[in-house]
N, C-alpha and C positions, 0 to 999 in steps of 0.2 A: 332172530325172531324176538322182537321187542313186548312185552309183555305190556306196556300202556302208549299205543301206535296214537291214537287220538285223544287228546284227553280232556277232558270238557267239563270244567268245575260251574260253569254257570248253573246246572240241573242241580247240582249237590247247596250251591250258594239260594237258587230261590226257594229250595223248601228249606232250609234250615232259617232264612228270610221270614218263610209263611209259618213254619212254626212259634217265633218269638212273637211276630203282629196277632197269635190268634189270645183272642182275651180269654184268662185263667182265671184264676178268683187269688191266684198269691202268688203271681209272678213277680211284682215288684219286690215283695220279700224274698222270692228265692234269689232274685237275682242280688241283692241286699246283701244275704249269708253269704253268696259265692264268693264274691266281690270281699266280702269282710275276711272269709277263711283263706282267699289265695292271698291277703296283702298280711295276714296273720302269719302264715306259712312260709312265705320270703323274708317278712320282720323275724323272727325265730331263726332262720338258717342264717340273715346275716350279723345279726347280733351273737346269737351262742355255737353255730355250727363254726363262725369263721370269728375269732373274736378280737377285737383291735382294742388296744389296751392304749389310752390316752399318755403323751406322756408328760411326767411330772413338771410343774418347775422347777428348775434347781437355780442354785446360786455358785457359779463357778468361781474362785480365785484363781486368778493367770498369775500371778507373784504376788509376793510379798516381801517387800525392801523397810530397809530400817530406814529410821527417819533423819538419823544423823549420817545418812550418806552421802559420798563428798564430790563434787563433780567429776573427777578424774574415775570412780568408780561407776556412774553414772554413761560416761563416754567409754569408755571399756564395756559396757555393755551394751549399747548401742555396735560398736563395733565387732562385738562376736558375733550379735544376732544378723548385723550385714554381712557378713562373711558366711556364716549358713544359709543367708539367703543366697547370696553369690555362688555356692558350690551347687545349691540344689538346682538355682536357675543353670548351669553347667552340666551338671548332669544329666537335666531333661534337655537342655539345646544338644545334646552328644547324641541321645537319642533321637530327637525328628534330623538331627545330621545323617546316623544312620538309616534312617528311612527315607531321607530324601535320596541319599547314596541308592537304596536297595531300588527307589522307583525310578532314577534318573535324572531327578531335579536338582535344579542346580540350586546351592544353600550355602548361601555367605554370609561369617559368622565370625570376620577376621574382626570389627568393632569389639565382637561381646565377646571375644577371646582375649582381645586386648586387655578388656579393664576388667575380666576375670586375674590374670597375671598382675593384674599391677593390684588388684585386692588382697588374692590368696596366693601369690608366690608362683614360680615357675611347677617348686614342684608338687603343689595342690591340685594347681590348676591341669597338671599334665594326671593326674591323679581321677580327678575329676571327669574327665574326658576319657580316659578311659573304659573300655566296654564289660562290663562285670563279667563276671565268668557264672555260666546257663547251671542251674540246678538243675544236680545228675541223680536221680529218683529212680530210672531202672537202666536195667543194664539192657543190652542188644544179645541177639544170638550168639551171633559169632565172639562176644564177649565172654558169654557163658560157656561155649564151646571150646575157647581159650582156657578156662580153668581148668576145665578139666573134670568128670563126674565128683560131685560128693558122696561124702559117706553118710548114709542113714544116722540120724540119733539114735543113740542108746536106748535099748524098749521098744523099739518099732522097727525090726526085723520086717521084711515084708517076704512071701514063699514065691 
């Protein structure tokens, strides 16, 4: 038993219709205020109810090198920061490897393994590829169950 079987707003929409057409003497104001207090009232709740804080300019420095530095220190530095790019591109290729492994897909990666090895050495590179080891944050029952009951803190006997 459905409580609204036929529902028929057209009756509700012409008088609410025949009520605004009927001439007031301060309708145009009322309608004015409305208009002013609901655009008042969403201005208010999104500015101080929800508030977004603009953010600053700032001025970053990414380094700062001396000026009497000598090319061989210059190339030395280019080559660390390619070798951290090199390991990190390795480390994410290890991962869409393993996901391509987990869906099925076949993912060939013998190029970008290559001249990962021939940047960061056999054994970075073998370093790099391999798969972290999962942060262990709780323990399983049968874990628990393996230690064995604890003993209470001192002070907090329980009856």
């Amino acid at each position: 038993m459905r409580m609204f079987n036929k529902v028929d707003v057209t009756g509700g929409l012409s008088d609410f219709w025949g009520y605004i057409r009927e001439p007031r003497p301060h309708r145009w104001a009322i309608w004015g205020v409305a208009l002013a207090l609901t655009w008042v009232i969403f201005h208010g709740v999104s500015e101080y109810l929800i508030p977004y804080e603009k953010p600053k300019p700032q001025i970053i420095y990414f380094e700062n090198w001396k000026a009497t530095r000598s090319e061989g220190e210059i190339r030395a530095d280019w080559v660390a920061r390619a070798k951290e790019t090199t390991r990190l591109n390795a480390e994410k290729r290890a991962e869409y490897q393993r996901l391509a492994k987990s869906l099925g897909v076949d993912y060939d990666s013998t190029e970008a393994d290559r001249v990962t090895r021939e940047t960061l050495g056999d054994a970075a590179a073998a370093a790099a590829m391999k798969k972290p080891e999962p942060v262990k944050t709780r323990s399983t029952l049968a874990e628990r169950a393996a230690r064995g009951p604890q003993s209470a803190p001192a002070g907090q006997n329980r009856p």
